[in-house]
C-alpha positions as CSV (number, residue, x, y, z in Angstrom):
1,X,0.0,0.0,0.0
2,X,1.5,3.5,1.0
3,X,5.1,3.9,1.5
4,X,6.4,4.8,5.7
5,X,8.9,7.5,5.9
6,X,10.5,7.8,9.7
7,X,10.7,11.0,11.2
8,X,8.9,14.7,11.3
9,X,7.4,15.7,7.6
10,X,5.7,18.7,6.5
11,X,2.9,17.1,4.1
12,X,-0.1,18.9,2.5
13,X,-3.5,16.7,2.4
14,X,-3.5,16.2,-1.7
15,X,-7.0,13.4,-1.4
16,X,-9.2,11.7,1.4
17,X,-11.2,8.6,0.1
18,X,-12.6,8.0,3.3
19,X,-11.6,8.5,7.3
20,X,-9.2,5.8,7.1
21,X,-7.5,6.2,3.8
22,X,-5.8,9.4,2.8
23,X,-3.2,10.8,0.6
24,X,-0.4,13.2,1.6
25,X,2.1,15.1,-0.4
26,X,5.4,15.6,1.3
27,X,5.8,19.6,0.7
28,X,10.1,19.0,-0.3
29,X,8.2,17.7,-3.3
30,X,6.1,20.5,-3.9
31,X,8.4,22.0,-6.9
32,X,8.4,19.1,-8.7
33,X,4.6,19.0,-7.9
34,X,4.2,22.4,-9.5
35,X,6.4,21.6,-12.4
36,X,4.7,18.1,-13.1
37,X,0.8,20.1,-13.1
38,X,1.8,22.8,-15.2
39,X,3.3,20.4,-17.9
40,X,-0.1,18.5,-17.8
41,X,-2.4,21.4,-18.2
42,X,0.2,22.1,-21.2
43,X,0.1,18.6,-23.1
44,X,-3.6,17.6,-22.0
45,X,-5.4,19.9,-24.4
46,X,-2.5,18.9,-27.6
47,X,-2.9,15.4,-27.1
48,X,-4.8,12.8,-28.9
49,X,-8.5,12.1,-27.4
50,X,-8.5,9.0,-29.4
51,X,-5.4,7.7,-27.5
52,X,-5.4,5.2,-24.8
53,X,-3.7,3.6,-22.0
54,X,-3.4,0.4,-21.2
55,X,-5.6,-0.9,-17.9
56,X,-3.3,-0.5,-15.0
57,X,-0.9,1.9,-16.8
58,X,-0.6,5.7,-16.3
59,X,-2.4,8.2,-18.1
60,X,-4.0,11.9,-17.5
61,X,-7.2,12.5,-17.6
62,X,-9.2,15.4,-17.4
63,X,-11.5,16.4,-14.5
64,X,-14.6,17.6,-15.9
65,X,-16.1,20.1,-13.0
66,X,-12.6,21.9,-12.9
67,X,-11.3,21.0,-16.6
68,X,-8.1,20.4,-15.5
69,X,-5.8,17.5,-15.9
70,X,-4.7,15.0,-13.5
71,X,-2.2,12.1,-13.8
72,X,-4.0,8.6,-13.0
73,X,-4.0,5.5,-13.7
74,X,-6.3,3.8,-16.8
75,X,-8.9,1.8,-15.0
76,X,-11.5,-1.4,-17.4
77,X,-14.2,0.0,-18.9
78,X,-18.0,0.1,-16.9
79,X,-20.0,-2.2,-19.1
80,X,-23.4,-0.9,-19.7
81,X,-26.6,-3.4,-19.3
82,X,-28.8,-1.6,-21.4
């Protein structure tokens, strides 16, 4: 699961799932944080809709309420019983 680093941290709250899972940042890594977002909010709107990942594999993704771009991870398809 998550990865234990010993000592005192400063971390920003980056995603709660629920009030046992949550996911921190560590803030030395808030440059590259920066840098990383910036370069996907550059490439997301360039790059091929029609283009996908492989199930398990990392990708971005756009969030539609905020339209911006995220990395993530390519998850199977919902199947539809319509």
């Amino acid at each position: 699961m998550g990865r234990w680093i010993s000592g005192e941290h400063q971390a920003y709250l980056s995603h709660v799932e629920s009030s046992s899972e949550i996911y921190l940042q560590l803030s030395l890594n808030s440059q590259l944080l920066e840098e990383v977002t910036a370069q996907l909010q550059s490439a997301g709107p360039v790059g091929d809709p029609e283009v996908y990942s492989l199930v398990g594999h990392a990708c971005m993704a756009q969030f539609s309420p905020d339209k911006a771009w995220y990395r993530s991870v390519s998850l199977p398809p919902i199947l539809s019983l319509h």
